[in-house]
GUMI-679244 format. One record per residue (C-alpha): residue number from 1; x, y, z. Coordinates in Angstrom, 2 decimals, always signed. Last residue first. Layout:
<recs>
rec resi = NUM c1 = X c2 = Y c3 = Z
...
</recs>
This chain:
<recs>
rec resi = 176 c1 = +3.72 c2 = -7.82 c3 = -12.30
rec resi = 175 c1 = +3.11 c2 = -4.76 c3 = -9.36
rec resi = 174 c1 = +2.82 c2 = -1.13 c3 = -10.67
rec resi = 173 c1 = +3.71 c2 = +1.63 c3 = -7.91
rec resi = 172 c1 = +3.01 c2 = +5.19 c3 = -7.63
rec resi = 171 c1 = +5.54 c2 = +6.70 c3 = -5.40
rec resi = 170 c1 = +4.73 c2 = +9.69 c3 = -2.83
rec resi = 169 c1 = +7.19 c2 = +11.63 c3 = -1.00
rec resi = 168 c1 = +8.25 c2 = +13.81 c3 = +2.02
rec resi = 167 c1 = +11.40 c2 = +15.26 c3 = +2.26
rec resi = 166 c1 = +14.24 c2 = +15.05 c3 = +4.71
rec resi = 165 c1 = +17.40 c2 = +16.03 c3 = +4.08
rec resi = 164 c1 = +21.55 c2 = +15.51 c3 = +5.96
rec resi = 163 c1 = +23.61 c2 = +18.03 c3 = +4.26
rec resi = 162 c1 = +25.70 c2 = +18.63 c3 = +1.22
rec resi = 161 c1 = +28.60 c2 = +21.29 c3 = +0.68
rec resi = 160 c1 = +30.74 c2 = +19.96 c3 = +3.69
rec resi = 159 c1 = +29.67 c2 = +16.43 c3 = +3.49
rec resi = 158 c1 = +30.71 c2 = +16.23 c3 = -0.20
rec resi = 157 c1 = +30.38 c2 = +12.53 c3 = +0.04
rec resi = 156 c1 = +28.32 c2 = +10.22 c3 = +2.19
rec resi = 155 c1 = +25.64 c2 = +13.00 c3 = +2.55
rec resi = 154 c1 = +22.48 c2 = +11.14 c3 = +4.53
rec resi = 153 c1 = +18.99 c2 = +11.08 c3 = +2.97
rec resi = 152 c1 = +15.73 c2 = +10.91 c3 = +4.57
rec resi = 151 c1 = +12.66 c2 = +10.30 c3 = +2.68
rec resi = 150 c1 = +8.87 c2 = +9.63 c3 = +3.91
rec resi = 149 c1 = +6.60 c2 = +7.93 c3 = +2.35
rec resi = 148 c1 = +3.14 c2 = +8.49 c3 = +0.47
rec resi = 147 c1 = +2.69 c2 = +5.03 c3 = -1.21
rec resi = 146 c1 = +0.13 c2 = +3.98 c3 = -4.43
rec resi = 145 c1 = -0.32 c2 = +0.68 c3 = -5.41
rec resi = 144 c1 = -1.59 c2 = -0.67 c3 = -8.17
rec resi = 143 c1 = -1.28 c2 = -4.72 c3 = -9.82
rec resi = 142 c1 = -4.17 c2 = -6.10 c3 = -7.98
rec resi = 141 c1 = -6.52 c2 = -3.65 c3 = -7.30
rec resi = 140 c1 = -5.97 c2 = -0.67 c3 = -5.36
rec resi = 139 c1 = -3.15 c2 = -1.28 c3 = -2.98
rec resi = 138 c1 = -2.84 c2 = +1.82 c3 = -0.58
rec resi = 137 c1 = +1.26 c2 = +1.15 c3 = +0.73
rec resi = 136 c1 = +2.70 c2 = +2.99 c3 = +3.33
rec resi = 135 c1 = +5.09 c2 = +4.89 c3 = +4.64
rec resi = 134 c1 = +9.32 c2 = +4.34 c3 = +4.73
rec resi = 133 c1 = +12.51 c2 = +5.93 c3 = +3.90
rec resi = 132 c1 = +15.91 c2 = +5.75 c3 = +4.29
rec resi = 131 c1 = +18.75 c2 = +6.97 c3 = +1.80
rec resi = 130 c1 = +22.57 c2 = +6.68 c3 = +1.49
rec resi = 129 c1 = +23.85 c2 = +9.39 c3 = -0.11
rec resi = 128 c1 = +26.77 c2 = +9.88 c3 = -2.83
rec resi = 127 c1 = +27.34 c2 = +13.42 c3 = -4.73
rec resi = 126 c1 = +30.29 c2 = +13.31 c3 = -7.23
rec resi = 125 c1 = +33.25 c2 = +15.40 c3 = -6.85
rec resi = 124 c1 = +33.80 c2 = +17.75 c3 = -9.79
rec resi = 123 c1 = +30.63 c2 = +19.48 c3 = -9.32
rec resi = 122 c1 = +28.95 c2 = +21.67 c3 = -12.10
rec resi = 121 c1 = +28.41 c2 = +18.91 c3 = -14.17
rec resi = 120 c1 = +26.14 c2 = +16.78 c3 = -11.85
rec resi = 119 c1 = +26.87 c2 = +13.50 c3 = -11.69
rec resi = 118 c1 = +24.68 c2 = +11.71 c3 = -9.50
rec resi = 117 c1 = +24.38 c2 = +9.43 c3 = -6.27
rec resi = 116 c1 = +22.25 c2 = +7.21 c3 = -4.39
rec resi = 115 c1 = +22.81 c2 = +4.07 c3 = -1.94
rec resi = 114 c1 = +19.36 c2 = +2.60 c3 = -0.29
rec resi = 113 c1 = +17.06 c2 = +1.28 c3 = +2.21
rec resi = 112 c1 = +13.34 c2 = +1.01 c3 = +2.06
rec resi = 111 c1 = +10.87 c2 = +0.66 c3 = +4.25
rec resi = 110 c1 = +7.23 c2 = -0.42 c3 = +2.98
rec resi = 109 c1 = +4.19 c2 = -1.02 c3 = +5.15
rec resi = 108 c1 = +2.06 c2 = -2.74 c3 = +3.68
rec resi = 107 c1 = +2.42 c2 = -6.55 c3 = +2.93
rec resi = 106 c1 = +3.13 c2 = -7.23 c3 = +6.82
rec resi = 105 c1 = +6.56 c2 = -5.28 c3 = +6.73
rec resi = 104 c1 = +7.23 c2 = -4.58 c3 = +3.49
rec resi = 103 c1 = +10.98 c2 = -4.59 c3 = +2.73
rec resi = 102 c1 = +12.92 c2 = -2.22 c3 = +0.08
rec resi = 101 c1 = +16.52 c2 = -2.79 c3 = -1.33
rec resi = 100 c1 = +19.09 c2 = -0.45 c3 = -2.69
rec resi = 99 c1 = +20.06 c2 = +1.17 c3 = -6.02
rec resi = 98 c1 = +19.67 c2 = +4.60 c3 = -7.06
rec resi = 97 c1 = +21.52 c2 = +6.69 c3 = -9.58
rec resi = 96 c1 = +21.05 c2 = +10.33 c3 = -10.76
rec resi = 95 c1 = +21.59 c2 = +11.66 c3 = -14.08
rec resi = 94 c1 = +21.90 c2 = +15.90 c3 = -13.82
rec resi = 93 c1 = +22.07 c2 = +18.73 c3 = -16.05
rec resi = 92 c1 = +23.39 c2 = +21.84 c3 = -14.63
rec resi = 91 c1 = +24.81 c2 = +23.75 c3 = -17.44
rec resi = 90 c1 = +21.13 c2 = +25.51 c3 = -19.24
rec resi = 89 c1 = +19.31 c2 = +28.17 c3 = -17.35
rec resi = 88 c1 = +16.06 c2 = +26.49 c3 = -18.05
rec resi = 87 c1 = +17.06 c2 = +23.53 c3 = -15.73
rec resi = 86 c1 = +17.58 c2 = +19.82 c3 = -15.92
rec resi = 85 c1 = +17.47 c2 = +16.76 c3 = -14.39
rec resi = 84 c1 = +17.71 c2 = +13.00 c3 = -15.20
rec resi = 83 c1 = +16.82 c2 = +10.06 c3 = -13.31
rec resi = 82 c1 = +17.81 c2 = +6.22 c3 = -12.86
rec resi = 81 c1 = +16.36 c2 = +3.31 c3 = -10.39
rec resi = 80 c1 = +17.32 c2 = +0.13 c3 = -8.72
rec resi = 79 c1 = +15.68 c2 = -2.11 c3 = -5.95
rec resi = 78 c1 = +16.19 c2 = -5.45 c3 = -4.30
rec resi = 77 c1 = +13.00 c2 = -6.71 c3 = -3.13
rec resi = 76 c1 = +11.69 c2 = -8.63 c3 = +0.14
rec resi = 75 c1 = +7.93 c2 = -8.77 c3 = +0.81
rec resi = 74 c1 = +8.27 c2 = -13.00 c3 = +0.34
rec resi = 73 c1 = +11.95 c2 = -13.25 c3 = -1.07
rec resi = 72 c1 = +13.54 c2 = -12.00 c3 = -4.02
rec resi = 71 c1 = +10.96 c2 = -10.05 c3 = -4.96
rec resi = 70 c1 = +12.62 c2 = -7.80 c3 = -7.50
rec resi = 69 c1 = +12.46 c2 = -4.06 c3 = -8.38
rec resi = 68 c1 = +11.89 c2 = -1.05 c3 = -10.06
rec resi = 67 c1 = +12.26 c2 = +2.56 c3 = -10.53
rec resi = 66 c1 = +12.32 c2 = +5.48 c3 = -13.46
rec resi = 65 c1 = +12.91 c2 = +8.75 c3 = -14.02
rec resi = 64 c1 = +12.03 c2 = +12.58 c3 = -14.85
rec resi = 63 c1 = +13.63 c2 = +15.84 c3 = -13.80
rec resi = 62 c1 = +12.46 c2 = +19.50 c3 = -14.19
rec resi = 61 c1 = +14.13 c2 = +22.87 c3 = -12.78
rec resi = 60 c1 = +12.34 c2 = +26.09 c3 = -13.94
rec resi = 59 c1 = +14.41 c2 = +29.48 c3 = -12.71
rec resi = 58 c1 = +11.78 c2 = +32.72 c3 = -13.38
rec resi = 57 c1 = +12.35 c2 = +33.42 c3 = -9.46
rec resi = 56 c1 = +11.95 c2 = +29.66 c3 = -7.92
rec resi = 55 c1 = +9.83 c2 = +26.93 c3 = -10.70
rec resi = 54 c1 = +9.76 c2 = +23.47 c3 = -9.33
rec resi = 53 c1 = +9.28 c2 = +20.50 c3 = -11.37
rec resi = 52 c1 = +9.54 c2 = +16.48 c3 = -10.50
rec resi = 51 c1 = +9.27 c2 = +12.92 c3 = -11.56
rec resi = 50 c1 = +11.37 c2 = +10.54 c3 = -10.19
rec resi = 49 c1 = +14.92 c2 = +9.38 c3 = -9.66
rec resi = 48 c1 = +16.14 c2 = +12.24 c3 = -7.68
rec resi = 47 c1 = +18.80 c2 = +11.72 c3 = -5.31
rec resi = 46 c1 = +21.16 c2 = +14.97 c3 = -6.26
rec resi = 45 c1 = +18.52 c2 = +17.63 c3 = -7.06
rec resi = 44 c1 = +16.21 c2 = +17.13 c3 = -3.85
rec resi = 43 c1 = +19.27 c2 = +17.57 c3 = -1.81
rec resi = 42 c1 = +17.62 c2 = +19.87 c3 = +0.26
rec resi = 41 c1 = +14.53 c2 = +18.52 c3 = +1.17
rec resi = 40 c1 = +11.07 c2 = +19.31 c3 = +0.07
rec resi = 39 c1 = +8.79 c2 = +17.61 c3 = -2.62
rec resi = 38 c1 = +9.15 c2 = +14.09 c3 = -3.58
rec resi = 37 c1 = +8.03 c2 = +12.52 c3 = -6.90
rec resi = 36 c1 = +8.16 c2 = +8.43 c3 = -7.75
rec resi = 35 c1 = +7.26 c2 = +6.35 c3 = -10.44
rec resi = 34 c1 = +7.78 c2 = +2.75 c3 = -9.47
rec resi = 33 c1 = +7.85 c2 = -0.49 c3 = -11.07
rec resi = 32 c1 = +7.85 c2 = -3.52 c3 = -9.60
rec resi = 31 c1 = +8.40 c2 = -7.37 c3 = -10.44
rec resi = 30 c1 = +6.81 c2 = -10.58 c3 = -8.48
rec resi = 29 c1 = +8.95 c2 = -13.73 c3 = -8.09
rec resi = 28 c1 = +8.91 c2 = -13.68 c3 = -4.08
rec resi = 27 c1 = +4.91 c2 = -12.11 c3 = -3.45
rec resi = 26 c1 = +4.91 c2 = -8.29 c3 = -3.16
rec resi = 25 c1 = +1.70 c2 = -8.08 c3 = -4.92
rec resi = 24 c1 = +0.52 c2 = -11.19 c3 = -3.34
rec resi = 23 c1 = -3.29 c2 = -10.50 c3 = -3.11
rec resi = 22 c1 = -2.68 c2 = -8.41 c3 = -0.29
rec resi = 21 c1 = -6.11 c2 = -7.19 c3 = +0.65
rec resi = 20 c1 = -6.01 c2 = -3.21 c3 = +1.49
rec resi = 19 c1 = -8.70 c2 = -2.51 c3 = -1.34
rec resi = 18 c1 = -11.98 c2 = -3.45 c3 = +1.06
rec resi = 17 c1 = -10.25 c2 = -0.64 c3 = +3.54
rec resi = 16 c1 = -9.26 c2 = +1.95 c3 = +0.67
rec resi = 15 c1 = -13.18 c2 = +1.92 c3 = -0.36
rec resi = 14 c1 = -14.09 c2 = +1.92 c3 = +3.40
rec resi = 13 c1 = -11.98 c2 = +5.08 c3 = +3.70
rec resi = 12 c1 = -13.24 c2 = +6.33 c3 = +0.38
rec resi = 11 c1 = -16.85 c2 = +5.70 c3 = +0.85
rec resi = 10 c1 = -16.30 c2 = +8.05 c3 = +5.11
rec resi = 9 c1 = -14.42 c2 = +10.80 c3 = +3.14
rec resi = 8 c1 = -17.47 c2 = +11.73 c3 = +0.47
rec resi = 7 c1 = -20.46 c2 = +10.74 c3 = +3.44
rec resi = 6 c1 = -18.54 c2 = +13.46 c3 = +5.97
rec resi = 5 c1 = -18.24 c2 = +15.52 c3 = +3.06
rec resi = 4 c1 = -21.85 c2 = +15.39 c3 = +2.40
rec resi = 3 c1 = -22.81 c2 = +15.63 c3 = +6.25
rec resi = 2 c1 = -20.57 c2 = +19.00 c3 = +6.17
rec resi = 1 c1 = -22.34 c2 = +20.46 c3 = +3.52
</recs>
């Protein structure tokens, strides 16, 4: 069994090694499109503009949303995004805001910078964060990539409600 699952994991890393070419996916001129989800961190509900469900004590939460970008340079993009969250309980929708910029250093290894708040109805002042994160970037093909990051986010607003988060994260990313 072990030999097996040796053979399994050794295809994919030579699989993801062959796939790692940068065919100038993040070439100036070149669009992106991200779908994102992150799990963990406490402001989780404020800066999402992904995909995402939890379900705590009978409570379901959802959001959904949408990001993309601009090469304006070489592995240099400027970055925007939108999402909107709700819950079964009804009150606390949420549309969240991202914009910012994202770099990849050597083709692969993406950082990102940005500025992201919401309105959430049951907050009269509105949540603002500024947001780091980088990981890395599997291309497979051409136009695919997918990159597990990590997320840290920094209250600009509401500092003594909100604090500072980390999460962890994956985005699936379509290059044109």
């Amino acid at each position: 069994m072990k030999k097996v699952v040796f053979t399994i994991f050794m295809v994919a890393v030579a699989y993801t090694a062959n796939s790692q070419e940068n065919n100038g996916q993040t070439a100036k001129g070149k669009f992106l499109i991200d779908l994102s989800t992150q799990v963990g961190g406490s402001n989780y509900a404020f800066t999402n503009t992904g995909f995402g469900f939890t379900n705590v004590h009978g409570y379901n939460a959802w959001s959904l949303g949408l990001g993309g970008g601009y090469f304006i340079a070489d592995n240099f993009a400027l970055t925007a995004g939108f999402g909107y969250a709700d819950g079964s309980h009804g009150g606390n929708s949420t549309f969240s805001y991202k914009i910012g910029a994202k770099y990849y250093l050597k083709g692969k290894i993406p950082f990102a910078v940005n500025l992201s708040g919401s309105n959430v109805d049951v907050l009269n002042d509105r949540p603002l964060f500024l947001g780091l994160s980088g990981g890395y970037a599997f291309f497979l093909g051409d136009k695919l990539s997918i990159e597990p990051k990590i997320n840290y986010s920094i209250p600009l607003k509401n500092r003594n409600f909100l604090k500072k988060s980390l999460s962890l994260g994956v985005s699936f990313s379509i290059h044109l």
